[in-house]
N, C-alpha and C positions, 0 to 999 in steps of 0.2 A: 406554464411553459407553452410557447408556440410551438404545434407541430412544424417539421420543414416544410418548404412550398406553399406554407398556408398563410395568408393573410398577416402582416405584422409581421411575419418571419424576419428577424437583420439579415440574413444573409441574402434574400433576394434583394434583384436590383430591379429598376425603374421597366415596366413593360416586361418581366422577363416570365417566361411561362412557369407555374408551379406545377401541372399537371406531370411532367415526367423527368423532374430535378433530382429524384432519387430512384431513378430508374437502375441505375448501379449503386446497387447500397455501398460498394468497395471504393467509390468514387461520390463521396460527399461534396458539396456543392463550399465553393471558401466563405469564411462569415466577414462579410466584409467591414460589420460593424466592430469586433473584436479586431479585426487589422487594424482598425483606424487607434483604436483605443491602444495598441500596444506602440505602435510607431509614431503617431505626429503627436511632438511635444514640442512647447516652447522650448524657443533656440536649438529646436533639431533640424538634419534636412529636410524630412522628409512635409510637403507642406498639404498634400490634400490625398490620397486612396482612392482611386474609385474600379469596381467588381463589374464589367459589363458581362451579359450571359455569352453574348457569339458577336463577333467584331472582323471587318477582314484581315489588317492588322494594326497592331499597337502600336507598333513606330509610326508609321503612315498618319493615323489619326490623333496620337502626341503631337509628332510635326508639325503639323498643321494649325494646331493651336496654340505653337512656342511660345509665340509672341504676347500672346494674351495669357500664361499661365504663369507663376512663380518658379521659380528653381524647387527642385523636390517635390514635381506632380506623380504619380504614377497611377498608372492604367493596365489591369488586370483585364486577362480575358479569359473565360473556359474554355471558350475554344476560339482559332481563328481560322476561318473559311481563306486567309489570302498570307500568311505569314510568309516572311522571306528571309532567307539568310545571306551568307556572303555570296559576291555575283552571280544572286540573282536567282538564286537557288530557293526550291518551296520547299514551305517548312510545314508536313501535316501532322495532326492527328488527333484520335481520341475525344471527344469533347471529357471536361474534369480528367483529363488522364497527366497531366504536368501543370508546371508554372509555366505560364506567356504572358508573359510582362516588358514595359517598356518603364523609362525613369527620364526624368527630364533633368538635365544638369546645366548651369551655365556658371563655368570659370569666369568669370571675369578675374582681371588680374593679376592672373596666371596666361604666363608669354603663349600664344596659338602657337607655336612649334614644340611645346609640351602636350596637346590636345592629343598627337596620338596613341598618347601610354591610357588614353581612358579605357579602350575597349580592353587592354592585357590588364588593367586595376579592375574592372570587373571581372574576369577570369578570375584572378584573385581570391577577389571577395564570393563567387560563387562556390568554387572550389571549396575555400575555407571553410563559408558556413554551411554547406553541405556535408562535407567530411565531420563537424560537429553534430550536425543536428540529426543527420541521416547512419551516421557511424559507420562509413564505407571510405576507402580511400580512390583520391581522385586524381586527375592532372590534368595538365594540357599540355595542348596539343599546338602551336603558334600557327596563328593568334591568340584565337581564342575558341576552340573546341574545347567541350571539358570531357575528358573519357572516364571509362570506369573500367572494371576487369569483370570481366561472362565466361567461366569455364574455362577461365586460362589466358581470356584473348584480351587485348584491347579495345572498346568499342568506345562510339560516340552516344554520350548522352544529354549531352545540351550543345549552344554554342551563342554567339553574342554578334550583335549588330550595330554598330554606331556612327550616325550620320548626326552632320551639320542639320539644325534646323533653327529657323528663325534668322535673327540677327547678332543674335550671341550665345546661340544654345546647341545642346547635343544632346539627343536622345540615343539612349542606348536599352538598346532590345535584347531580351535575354530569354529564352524558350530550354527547358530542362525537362527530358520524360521522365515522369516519374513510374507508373505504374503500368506501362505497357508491357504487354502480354508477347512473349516470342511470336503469337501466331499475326501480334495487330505491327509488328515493327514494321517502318516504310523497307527496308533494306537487311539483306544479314549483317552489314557492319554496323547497324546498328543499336545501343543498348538501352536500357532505362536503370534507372534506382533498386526496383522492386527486382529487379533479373541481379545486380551488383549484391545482393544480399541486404539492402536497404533497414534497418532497425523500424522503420516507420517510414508510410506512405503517406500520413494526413500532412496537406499541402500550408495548413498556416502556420505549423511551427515551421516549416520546409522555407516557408517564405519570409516568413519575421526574420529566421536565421541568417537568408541573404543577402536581407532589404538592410540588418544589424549591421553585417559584415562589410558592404558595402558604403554605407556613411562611414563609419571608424576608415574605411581606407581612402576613401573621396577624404574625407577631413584629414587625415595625414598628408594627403598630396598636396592641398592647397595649402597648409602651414609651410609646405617647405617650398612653395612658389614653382608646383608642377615639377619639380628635381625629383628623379626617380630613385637615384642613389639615394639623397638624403633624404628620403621617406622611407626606404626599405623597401621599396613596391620591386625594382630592380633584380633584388637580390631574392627577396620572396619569389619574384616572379621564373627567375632559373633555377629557383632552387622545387619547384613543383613543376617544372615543363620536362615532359614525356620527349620534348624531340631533341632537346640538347643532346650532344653525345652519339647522334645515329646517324647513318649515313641515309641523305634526304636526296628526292627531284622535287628543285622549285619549280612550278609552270608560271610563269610570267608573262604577261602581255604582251602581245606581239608575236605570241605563235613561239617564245624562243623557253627555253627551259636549261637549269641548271643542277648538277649532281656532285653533291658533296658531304661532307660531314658539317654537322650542325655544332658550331665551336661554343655559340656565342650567343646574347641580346646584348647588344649595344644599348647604348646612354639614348638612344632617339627612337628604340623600341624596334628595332630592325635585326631579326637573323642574320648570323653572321656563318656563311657555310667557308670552307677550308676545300677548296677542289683539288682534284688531282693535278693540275700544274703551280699546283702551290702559292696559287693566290686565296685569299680571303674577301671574298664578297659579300659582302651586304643585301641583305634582300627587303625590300620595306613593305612589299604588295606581289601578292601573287598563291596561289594555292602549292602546299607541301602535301607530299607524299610521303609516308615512311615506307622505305625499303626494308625489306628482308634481310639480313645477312645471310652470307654464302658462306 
């Protein structure tokens, strides 16, 4: 058997240092070669795996090679020095302390005005295969924050990103803490897996689970030609969202903000809030706050 970090090892990757790969023995390094071996199989999505040690980020550098790569690439990072979430927003931490990952999808086929239920089917499917493989319960949060419960509270412990890239592709980036320490979190609303009471922290069952749960929900949506009702993604979708039900402020671009109760997801993936003068708006874009009740 190969020691870790040593020569031969599968789970290093190309140039990556062995000298301090097990510097946290609590944070083993992922074996990329056992990923590869459990997920790409003929006629699956998922078409190539790759484990880089430090990368700025995963989207960024998916993106960029759309064009040139198959549908079902994904790109794994230990850590990323440049991750970003929704506008605009940095995403740090830990080196091995979670999954940063990006996945390259491209619908073809399916109508571009169904393209923005991907990032709530990853919610989804993170959600799912984490509440299986992790044995914690999860939600979200619209769009797509996935929260956990810390002493009572609600926090965030992953969230997802999905941009256009190439000529008919989307990458979607997905970053989840798993074993972050209360004293390493960026923020106090912040959670991880291992603080939610986590059953396990090792990250390739954590990751097989999501990367599983995700094709089974990608391959549902595209049988039923991106229709969210008739895949069920819809109904999954408000039936594990934390913000239905709560009285929310949308901040919206343009400096303007709306305060209402969260009625709804509509058919096009948009919140649906209920204001005090008893109109129903839609919201497609924009950062949600959960309010308190008084």
């Amino acid at each position: 058997m190969t020691p870790p970090g040593a020569p031969g090892d599968p789970s290093s990757g190309p140039g990556e240092p062995r000298s301090d790969r097990w510097s946290d023995l609590d944070r083993p390094p992922l074996n990329s070669a056992s990923l590869r071996r459990a997920l790409i199989r003929k006629g699956g999505l998922w078409s190539s795996l790759d484990v880089v040690p430090v990368i700025g980020s995963t989207n960024t550098d998916l993106a960029g090679r759309a064009d040139r790569l198959p549908e079902g690439a994904v790109l794994v990072a230990e850590e990323q020095k440049a991750g970003r979430g929704r506008l605009d927003r940095t995403w740090t931490a830990p080196a091995r302390s979670g999954l940063f990952f990006s996945v390259l999808l491209k619908p073809v086929g399916v109508p571009v005005h169904h393209w923005g239920w991907l990032p709530l089917l990853a919610g989804v499917a993170v959600a799912t295969g984490l509440s299986r493989a992790a044995g914690i319960d999860t939600a979200l949060k619209w769009p797509n924050d996935l929260l956990v419960t810390v002493g009572g509270q609600e926090r965030k412990a992953g969230g997802i990103l999905a941009e256009r890239a190439g000529a008919e592709g989307v990458v979607i980036g997905i970053g989840v803490n798993v074993s972050l320490r209360e004293d390493e979190l960026p923020v106090p609303t912040a959670g991880s897996l291992v603080l939610a009471g986590a059953v396990t922290t090792d990250r390739d069952p954590l990751l097989r689970a999501v990367l599983r749960s995700l094709e089974d929900w990608y391959g549902r949506w595209r049988a039923a030609g991106g229709d969210a009702s008739v895949s069920g993604l819809q109904e999954t979708y408000a039936a594990g969202c934390a913000t239905l039900g709560r009285k929310v402020r949308a901040e919206l671009p343009g400096d303007r903000s709306i305060v209402g109760e969260a009625v709804a997801v509509d058919g096009d993936g948009r919140l649906v809030l209920a204001t005090g003068e008893g109109v129903q708006e839609p919201v497609g874009a924009g950062d949600i706050v959960h309010l308190r009740a008084v």
